[in-house]
Structures are given as C-alpha cells and as structure tokens.
C-alpha positions in Angstrom: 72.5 125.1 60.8 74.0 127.1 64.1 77.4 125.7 65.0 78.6 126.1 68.4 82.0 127.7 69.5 83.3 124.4 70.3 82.3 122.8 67.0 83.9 126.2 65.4 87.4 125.3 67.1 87.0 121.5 66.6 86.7 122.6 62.5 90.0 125.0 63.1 91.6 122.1 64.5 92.1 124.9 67.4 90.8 123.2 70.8 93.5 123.9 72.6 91.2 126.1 75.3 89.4 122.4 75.9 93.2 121.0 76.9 93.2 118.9 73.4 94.9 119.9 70.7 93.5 117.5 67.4 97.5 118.3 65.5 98.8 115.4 63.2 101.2 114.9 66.4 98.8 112.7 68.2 96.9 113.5 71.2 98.5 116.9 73.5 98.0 116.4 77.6 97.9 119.5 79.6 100.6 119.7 82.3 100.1 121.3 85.4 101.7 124.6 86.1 104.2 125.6 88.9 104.9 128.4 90.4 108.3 129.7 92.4 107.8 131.2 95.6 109.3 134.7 94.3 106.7 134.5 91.7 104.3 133.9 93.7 105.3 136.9 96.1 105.7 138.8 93.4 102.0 138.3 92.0 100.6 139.3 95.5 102.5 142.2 95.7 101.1 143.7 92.1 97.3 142.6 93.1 97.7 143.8 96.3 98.6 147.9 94.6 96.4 147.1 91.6 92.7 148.6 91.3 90.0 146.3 91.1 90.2 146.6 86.9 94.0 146.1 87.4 93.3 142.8 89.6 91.2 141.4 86.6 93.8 142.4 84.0 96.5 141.0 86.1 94.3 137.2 86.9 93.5 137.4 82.7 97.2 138.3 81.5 98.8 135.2 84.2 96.2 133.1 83.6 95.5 133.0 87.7 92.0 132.8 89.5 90.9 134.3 93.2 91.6 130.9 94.6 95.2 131.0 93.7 95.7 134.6 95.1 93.8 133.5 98.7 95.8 130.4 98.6 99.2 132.7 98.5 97.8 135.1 101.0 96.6 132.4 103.6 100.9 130.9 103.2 102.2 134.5 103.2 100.3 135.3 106.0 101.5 132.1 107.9 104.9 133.1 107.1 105.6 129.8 105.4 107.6 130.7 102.3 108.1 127.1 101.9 104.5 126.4 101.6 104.9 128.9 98.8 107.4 126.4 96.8 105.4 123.8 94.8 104.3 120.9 96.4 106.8 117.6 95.0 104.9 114.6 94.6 106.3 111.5 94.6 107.6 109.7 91.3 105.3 107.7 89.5 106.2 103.8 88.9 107.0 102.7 85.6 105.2 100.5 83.8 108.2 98.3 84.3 108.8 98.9 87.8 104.8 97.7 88.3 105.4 94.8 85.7 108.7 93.8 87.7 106.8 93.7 91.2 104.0 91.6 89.4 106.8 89.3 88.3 108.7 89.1 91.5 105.2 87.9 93.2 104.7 85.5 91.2 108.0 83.8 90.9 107.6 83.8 95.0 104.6 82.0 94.7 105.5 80.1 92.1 108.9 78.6 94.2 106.4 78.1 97.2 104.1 75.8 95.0 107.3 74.1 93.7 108.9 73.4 97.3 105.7 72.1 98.4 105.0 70.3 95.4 108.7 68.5 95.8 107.9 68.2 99.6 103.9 66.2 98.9 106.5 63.7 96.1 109.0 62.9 98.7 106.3 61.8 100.9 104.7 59.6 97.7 108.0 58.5 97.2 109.1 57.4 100.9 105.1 55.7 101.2 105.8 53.9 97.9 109.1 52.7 99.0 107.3 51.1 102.0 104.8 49.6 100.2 106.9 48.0 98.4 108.8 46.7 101.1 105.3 45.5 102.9 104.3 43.8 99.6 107.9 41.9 99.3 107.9 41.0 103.3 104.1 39.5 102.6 105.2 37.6 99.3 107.9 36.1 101.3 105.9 34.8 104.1 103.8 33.4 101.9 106.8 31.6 100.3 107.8 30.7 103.7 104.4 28.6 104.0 104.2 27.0 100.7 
C-alpha cells in the first residue's frame, strides 16, 4: 500500500500546511496575514540587492510569492505609502446584530398587520352597529302597523 504525503501528515495529525490542524482543540482557521508599510519597504529593498538565489531564499524564509513583491513595487512606484498599509475592511455583523435587524422587521410588520387588523374591526364594528339599528328601525315599523 503507497500512502500519499497528505495521508502521511493526516496520520501525524500534522496538516497544518493544508490550513487544518486535526489537534484535540477543535477545528484551527487560517488568518490572513498583514503587513506594515515599513515591512513592506523593507522587503523590497532586500530583494531588490539580493541575487536571484537570494530572492528565492528571501520569498521561502517570509513566506512571500512574486505577486506580493510586484504588488509593493507597482504602490512604491506610485508613491502611495498608504496603499502600502493594509487594506481595513469593514466589521463583520454579529450574529446578534443580523438576528436583531430580522427581529426589528418583523415586529414592523407585525404592528402594520395589527393596525390594519384593528382598523378592518372598527369598520365590522361601526357596520354591525348599523345593522342593528336598521334591524330595530324595521322591527318598529312593523309594530307601528300591527
């Protein structure tokens, strides 16, 4: 039987390279890296005087590709430092936040039902009302007859 490299780690419990770790903590979630402008300067600067064996050692050792060094060069060369910064993103909603807005809607629609509900038995009421009063008037003419 030939195991694979990936069934080898799996065994280890050593996936980590996959972005899974398979520890008694539960499940691991990579996170994305960030990197500071100065690092990022900094980083160009040493690939820019490495040799092309000292470029690789330098991508292997930060754990960088080629795209990340054009990316830098193509800001630097702008002269945008901030474009250098990390990109912010804005905050997630919570769970509750999301479950809170469901909520709200609902108890909006929920008034508007109510109000027109209460609206539709005023009118039943009012028509009732006048029913009775037709069916009152009518007895009493008939009386009137007798």
């Amino acid at each position: 039987m030939t195991l694979s490299t990936t069934d080898l780690a799996g065994m280890a419990g050593h996936d980590e390279w996959m972005g899974t770790s398979s520890s008694a903590s539960g499940s691991h979630r990579s996170k994305r890296r960030t990197f500071t402008a100065e690092y990022k300067l900094a980083i160009l600067e040493e690939y820019d005087q490495a040799d092309a064996g000292g470029r690789g050692a330098l991508l292997r050792r930060e754990r960088l590709l080629t795209s990340h060094i054009s990316e830098w060069r193509r800001a630097r060369k702008g002269g945008a430092l901030k474009a250098l910064e990390p990109r912010t993103r804005k905050p997630g909603r919570s769970p509750a936040d999301i479950e809170n807005e469901k909520l709200r809607k609902e108890k909006e629609q929920l008034a508007k039902e109510l109000a027109q509900t209460k609206a539709a038995l005023e009118i039943v009421g009012k028509a009732h009302a006048l029913l009775e009063m037709l069916s009152e008037s009518a007895d009493s003419d008939e009386k009137r007859k007798k």
